[in-house]
C-alpha positions as CSV (number, residue, x, y, z in Angstrom):
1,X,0.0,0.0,0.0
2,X,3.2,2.9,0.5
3,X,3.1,5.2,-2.3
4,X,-0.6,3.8,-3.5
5,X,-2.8,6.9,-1.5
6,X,-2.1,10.3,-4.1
7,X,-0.9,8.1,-7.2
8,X,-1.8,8.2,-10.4
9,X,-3.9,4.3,-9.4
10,X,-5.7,6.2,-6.7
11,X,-7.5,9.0,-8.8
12,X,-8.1,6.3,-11.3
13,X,-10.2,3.9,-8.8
14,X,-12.3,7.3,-7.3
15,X,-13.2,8.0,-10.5
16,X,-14.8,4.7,-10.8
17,X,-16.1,4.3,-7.7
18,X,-18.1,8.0,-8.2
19,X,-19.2,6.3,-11.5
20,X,-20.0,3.2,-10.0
21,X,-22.3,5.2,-7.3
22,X,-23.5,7.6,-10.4
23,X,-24.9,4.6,-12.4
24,X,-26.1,2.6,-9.0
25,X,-28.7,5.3,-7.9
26,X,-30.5,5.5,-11.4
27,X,-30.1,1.4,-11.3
28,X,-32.1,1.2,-8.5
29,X,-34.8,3.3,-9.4
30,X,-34.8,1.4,-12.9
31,X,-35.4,-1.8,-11.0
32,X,-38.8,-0.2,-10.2
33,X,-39.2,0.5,-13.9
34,X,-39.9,-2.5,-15.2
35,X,-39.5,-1.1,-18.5
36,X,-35.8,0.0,-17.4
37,X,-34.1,-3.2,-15.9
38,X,-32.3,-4.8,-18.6
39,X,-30.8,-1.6,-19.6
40,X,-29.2,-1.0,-16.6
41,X,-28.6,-4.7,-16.0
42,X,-26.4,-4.0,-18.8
43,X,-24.8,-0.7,-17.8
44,X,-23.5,-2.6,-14.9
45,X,-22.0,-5.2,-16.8
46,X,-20.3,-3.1,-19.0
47,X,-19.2,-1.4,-16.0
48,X,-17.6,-4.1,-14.2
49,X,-15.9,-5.5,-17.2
50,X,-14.1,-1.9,-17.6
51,X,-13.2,-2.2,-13.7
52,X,-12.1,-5.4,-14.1
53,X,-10.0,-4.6,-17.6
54,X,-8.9,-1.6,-15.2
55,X,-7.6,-3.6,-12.4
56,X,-5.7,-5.9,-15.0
57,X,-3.7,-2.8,-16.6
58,X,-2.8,-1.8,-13.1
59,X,-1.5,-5.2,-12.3
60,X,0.4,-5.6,-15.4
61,X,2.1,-2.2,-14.7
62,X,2.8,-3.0,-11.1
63,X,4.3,-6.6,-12.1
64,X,6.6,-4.6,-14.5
65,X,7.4,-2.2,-12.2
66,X,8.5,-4.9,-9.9
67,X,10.6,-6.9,-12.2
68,X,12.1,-3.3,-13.5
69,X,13.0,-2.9,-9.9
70,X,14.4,-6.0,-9.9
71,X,16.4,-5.9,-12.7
72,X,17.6,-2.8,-11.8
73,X,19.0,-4.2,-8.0
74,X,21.0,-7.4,-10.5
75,X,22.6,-5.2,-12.6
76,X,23.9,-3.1,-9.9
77,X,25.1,-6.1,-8.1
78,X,26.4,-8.1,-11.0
79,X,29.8,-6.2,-11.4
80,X,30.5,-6.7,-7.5
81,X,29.6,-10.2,-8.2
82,X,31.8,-10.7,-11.4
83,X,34.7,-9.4,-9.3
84,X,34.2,-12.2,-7.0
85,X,34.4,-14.7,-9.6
86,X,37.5,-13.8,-11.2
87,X,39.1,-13.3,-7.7
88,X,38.4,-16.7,-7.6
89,X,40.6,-19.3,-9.4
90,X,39.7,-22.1,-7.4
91,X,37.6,-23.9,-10.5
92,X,41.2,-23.5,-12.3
93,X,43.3,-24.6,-9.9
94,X,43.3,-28.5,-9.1
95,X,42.8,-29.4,-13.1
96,X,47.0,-27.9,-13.1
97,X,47.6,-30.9,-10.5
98,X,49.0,-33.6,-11.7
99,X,49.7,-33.2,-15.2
100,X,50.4,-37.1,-16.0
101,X,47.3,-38.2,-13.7
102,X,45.1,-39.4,-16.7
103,X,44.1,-42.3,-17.6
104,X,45.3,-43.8,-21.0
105,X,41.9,-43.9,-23.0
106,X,39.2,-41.5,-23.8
107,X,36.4,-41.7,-22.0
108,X,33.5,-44.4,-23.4
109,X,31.7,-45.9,-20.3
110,X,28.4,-46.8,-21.7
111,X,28.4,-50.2,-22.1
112,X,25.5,-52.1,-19.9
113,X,25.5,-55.9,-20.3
114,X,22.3,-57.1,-18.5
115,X,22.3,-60.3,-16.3
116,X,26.1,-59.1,-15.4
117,X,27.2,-59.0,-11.7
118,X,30.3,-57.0,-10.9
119,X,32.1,-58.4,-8.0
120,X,34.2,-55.9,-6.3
121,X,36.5,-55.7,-3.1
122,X,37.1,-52.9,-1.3
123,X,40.1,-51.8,1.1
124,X,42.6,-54.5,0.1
125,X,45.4,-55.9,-0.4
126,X,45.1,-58.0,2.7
127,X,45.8,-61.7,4.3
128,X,42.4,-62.6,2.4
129,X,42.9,-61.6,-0.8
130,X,44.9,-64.7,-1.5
131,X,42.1,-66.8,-0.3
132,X,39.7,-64.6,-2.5
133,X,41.9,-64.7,-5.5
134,X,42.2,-69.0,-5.1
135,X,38.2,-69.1,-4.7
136,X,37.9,-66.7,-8.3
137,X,40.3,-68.5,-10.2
138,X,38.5,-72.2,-8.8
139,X,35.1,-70.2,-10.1
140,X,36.4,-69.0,-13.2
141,X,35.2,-65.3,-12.3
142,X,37.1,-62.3,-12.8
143,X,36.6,-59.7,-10.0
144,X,37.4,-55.8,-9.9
145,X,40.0,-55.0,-6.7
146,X,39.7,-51.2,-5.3
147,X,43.0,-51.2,-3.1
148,X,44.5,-48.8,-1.2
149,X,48.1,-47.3,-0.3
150,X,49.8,-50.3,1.1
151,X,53.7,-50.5,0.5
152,X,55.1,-53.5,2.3
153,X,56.4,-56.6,0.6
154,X,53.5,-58.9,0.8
155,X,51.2,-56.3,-0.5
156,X,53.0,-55.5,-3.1
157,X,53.1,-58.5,-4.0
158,X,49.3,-59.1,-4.0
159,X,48.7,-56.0,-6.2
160,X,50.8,-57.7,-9.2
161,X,49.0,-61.2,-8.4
162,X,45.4,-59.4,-9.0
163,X,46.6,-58.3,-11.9
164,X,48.3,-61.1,-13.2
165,X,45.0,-63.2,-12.8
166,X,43.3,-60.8,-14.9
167,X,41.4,-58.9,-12.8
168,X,40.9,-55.1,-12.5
169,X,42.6,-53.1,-10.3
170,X,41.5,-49.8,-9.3
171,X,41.9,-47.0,-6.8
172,X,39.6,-46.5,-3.3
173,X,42.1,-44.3,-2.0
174,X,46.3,-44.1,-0.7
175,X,44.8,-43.3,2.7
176,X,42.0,-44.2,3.7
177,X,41.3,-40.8,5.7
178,X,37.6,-39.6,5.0
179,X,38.6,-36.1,6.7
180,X,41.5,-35.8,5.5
181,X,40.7,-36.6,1.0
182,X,37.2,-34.9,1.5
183,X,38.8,-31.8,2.5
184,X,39.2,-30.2,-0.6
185,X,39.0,-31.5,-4.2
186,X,43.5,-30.7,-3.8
187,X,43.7,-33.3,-1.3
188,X,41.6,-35.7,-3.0
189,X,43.5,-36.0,-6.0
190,X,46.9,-35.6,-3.6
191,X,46.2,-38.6,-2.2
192,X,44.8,-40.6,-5.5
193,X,47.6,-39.9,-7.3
194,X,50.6,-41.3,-4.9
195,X,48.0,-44.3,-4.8
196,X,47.8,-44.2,-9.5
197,X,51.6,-43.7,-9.0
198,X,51.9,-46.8,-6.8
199,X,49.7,-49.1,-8.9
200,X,51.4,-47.8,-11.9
201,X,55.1,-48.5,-10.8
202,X,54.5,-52.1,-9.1
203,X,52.3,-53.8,-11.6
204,X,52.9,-52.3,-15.0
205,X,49.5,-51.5,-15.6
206,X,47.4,-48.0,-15.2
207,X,44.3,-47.8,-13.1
208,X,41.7,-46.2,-15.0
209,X,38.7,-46.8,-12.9
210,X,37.9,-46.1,-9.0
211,X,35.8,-46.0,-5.8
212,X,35.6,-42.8,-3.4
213,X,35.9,-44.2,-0.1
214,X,32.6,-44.5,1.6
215,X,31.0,-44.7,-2.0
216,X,30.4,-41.2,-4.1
217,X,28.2,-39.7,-1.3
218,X,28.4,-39.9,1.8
219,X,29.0,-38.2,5.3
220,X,32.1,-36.4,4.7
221,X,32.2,-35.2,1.0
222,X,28.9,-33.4,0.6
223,X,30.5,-30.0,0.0
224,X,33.3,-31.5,-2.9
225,X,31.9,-34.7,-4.4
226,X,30.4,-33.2,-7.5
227,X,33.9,-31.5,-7.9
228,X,35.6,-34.5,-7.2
229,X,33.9,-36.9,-9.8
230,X,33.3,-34.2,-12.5
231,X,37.3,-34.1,-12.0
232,X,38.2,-37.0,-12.0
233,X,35.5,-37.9,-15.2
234,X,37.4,-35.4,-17.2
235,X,40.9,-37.0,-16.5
236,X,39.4,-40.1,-18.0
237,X,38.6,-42.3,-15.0
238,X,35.2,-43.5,-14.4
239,X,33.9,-43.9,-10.8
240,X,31.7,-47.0,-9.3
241,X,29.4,-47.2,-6.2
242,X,27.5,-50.6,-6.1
243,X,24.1,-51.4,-5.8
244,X,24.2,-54.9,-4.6
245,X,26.2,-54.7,-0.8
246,X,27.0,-58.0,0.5
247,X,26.7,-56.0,4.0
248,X,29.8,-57.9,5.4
249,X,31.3,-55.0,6.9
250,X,28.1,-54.5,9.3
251,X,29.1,-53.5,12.8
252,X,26.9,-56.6,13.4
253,X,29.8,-59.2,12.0
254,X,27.1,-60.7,9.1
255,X,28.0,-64.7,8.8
256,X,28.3,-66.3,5.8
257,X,25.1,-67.6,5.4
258,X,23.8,-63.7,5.6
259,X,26.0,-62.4,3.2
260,X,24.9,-64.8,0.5
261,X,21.6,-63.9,1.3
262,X,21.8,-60.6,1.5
263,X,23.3,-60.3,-2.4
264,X,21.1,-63.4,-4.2
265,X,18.3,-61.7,-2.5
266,X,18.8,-58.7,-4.0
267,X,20.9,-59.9,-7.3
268,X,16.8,-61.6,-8.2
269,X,15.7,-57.7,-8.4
270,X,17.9,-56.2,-10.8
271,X,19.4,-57.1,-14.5
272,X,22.9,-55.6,-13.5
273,X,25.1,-55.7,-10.6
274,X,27.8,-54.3,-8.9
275,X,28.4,-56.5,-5.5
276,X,30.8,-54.4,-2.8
277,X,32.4,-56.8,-0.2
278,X,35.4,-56.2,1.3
279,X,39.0,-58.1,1.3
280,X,40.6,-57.3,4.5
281,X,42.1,-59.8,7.7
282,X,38.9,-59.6,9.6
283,X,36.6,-60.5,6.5
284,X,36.7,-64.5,6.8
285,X,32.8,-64.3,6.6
286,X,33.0,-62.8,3.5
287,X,35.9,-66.0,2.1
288,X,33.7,-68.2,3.1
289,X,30.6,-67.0,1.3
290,X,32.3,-66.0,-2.2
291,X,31.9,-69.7,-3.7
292,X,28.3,-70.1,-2.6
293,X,27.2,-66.8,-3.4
294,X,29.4,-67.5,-7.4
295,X,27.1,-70.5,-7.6
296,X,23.8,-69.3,-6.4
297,X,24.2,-66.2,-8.8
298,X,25.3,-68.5,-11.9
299,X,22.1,-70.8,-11.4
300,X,19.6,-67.3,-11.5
301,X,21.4,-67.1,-15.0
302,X,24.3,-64.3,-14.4
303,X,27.3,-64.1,-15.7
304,X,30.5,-62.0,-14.1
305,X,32.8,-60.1,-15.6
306,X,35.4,-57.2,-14.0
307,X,34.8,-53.5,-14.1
308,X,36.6,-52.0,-17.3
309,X,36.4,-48.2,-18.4
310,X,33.6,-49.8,-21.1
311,X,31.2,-50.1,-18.5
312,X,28.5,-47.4,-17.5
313,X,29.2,-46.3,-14.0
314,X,26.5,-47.1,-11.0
315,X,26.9,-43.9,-9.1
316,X,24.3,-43.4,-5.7
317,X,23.4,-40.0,-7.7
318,X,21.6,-41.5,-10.4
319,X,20.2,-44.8,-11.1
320,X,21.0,-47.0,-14.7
């Protein structure tokens, strides 16, 4: 209502309502004219269709007076805001990082083979991945390995035998250290490159697929994940989350028998999957349910193959 009282609206509505009052009073008096009633019947139709066309006009100017106004607040505030931006190299700086982390091929993950599970292992190499690597090989099933920065002898050793078996390797992270990677999209790719260096120099081969820790969302990485895999996608590595969990890292401590339930169970409700277990010391639950859960998912009619750069990502942003 400020400003309305003494505008140019004002007079305009006065005038109406003394024509309104002008055309009631003979209105009335033709009503006891019977000769008289339709005419002003009309009259007061036309007369409301004018206010009404009225009131539209006067909407129509306040509507463009407020996006004027508005207008005129952006482009007073867009310099001040453009200054910002360019103070701001932060969308610049990371992709400088690193200039040999890429991965060898173009990117082309859009290949989706149905009835395909994915078996993957998380946070190795470990004791168990011997064990796990015996039950694939006995299975004839090739697997996809996310490891992690592990430099003694014996894991060394393990990442070369994953690879030599013909399974994938990829990266989960050097670290481990939600906190610390999910930081900042720098110390992400800090950390995934001394683990891509590692991989790289002990078995000969370069990783060009991976697995954030915690999977592509999660508690930690809400303010940098989009950075993070829209980074990573342009240096050519394509990221997977799963959407079949074998649960066996439960605080719980899930036996055998649960973990093959828990991924046939939910294997029968989709025509691709991606199954994340984990190969570490404590997992014995999950050894001893690999060959029964191989078997049960072959007799539903599945087949298995390892995670390649082909293969359309299963990321918990998006469904496919």
């Amino acid at each position: 209502m400020k400003g309305y009282f003494g505008s140019v609206r004002f007079f305009k509505n006065l005038i109406l309502l003394v024509i309104i009052v002008a055309i009631a009073v003979p209105t009335v008096i033709a009503f006891n004219n019977g000769s008289q009633v339709k005419q002003a019947v009309a009259h007061a139709a036309e007369l409301d269709a004018l206010l009404l066309e009225m009131q539209k006009k006067d909407a129509m100017v306040q509507s463009r007076e407020v996006i004027e106004e508005a207008q005129s607040e952006m482009e007073e505030e867009e310099p001040e805001e453009q200054q910002k931006l360019e103070q701001s190299p932060s969308e610049i700086n990371y992709q400088t990082l690193y200039p040999d982390f890429y991965a060898p091929q173009p990117l082309q993950a859009d290949t989706i083979s149905e009835k395909t599970i994915y078996l993957t292992f998380d946070d190795g190499p470990s004791e168990r991945t011997d064990e796990v690597l015996a039950i694939l090989a006995e299975k004839n099933v090739k697997a996809t390995f996310f490891v992690v920065g592990k430099e003694d002898e014996a894991s060394l050793a393990r990442m070369k035998a994953i690879v030599d078996a013909g399974h994938t390797i990829g990266m989960h992270s050097y670290s481990h250290k939600y906190a610390q990677i999910y930081e900042s999209v720098e110390n992400y790719l800090d950390d995934m490159y001394q683990l891509f260096v590692l991989i790289k120099e002990e078995t000969g081969v370069t990783p060009t697929v991976f697995r954030l820790p915690g999977g592509s969302i999660n508690a930690y990485n809400s303010a940098v994940y989009q950075e993070i895999i829209a980074e990573m996608l342009r240096r050519g590595f394509v990221p997977y989350d799963w959407n079949l969990s074998s649960e066996d890292a439960a605080s719980n401590g899930p036996t055998s028998i649960q973990i093959i339930s828990n991924v046939t169970s939910r294997a029968a409700k989709v025509s691709r999957g991606i199954v994340l277990m984990h190969d570490s010391v404590t997992h014995t639950a999950t050894v001893g349910a690999l060959a029964e859960t191989v078997d049960q998912l072959k007799e539903m009619g599945y087949s298995f193959a390892a995670l390649t750069p082909e293969v359309r990502p299963m990321l918990f942003s998006y469904t496919s």
